[in-house]
N, C-alpha and C positions, 0 to 999 in steps of 0.2 A: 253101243258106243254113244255116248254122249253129245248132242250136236255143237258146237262151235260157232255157228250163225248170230250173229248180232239180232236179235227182233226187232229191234231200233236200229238202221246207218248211223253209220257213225257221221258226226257233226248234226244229227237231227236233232228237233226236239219235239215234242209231244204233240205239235200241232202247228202244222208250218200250212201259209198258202196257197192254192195251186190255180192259176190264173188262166181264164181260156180267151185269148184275142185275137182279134183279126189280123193278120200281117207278123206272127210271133217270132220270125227270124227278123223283120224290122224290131219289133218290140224288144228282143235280145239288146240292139244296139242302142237304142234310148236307154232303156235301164241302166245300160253302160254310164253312157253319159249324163244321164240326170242326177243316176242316185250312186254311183260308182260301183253297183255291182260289179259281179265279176259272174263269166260261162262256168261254170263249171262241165256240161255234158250238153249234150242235144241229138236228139235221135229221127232223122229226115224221115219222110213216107217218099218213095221213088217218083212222086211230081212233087217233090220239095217242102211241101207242108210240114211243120215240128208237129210232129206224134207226143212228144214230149220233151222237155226243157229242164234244165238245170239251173239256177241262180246264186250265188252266195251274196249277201248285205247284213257287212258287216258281220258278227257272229250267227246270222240264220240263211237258212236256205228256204228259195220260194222255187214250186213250181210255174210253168205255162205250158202251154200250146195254141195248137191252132183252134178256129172254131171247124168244129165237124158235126154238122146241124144234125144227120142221116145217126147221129150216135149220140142228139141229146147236148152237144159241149155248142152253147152259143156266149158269144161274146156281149159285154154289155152294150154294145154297138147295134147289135142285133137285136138287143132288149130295149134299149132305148134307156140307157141308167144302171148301174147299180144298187142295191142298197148297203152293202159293204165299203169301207173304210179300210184302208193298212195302212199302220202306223208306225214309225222309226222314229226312234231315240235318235239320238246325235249331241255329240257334243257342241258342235258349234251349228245350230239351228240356220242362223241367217247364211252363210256359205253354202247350204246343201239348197236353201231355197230358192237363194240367186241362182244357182245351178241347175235344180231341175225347173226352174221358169226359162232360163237363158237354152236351155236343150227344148223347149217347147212346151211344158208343161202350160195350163193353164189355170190360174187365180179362183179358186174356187172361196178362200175366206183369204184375207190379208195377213202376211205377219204379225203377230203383235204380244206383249205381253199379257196373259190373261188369268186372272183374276184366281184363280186356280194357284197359279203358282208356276206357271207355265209360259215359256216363249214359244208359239203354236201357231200354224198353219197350217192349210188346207189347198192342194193341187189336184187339177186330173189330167191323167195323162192322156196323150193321142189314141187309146185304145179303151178308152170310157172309166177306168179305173182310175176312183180314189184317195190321196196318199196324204193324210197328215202327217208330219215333223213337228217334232218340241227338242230343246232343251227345258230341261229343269230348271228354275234360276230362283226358286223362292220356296222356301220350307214354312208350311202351315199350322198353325192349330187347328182340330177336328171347330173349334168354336170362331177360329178366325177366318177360316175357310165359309163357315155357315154365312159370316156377315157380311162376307166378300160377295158372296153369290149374291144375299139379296139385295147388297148394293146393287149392283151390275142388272139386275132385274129391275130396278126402279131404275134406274138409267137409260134400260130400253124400253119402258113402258114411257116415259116423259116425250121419246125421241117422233 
């Protein structure tokens, strides 16, 4: 008999985040309110630590947990940095950014229009992760793109 098992969950997609932080049931509720996730599942260890987490934003799903040093899962907290970045589309960029700065985030690049073709920011959250935002707001030529860039490079080489 033929198995019936999805390989993929359903709502997955090919390669979603899985986030390990310090405080991950705090983390649940910022997420909440920074970026509007939503819970979808969370699975306690009997002293209350997230074994594992659930997220939905907007059409993807992220994981978390806690940090469990004794198995390897340390937090960027713990590392002192990241070097990973996650990144959300949105439609209305400056709304999601006043939001996750007004929930605590902090200002890692400013809003701004950039040069790209993009309205883009740059936040990290209370748990060492993170999170640029763009809306799209300008369609490019591969040629006008080129001389945007090295505008913008001679503009910070001047500065």
């Amino acid at each position: 008999m033929a198995s019936t098992v999805k390989r993929i969950p359903e709502g997955c997609h090919t390669l979603l985040p899985h986030l390990v932080v310090r405080g991950a049931a705090q983390a649940l509720e910022f997420y909440k309110k920074a970026f509007g996730a939503k819970e979808v599942r969370r699975s306690p260890t009997p002293d209350g630590k997230l074994l594992h987490a659930e997220m939905r934003l907007g059409d993807s799903i992220f994981y978390l947990n806690d940090e469990f040093p004794d198995m390897g899962a340390h937090s960027p907290l713990a590392l002192k940095g990241t070097p990973v970045t996650l990144h959300i589309w949105t439609e209305d960029v400056d709304s999601l950014y006043k939001q996750a700065t007004a929930a605590g985030a902090q200002v890692v690049m400013p809003l701004a229009d950039q040069f790209w073709g993009d309205r883009y920011g740059v936040v990290k959250d209370p748990y060492g992760h993170q999170w640029s935002m763009a809306s799209h707001v300008k369609d490019l030529t591969p040629e006008q793109l080129k001389k945007a860039g090295e505008e913008a490079m001679a503009q910070m080489k001047h500065k």
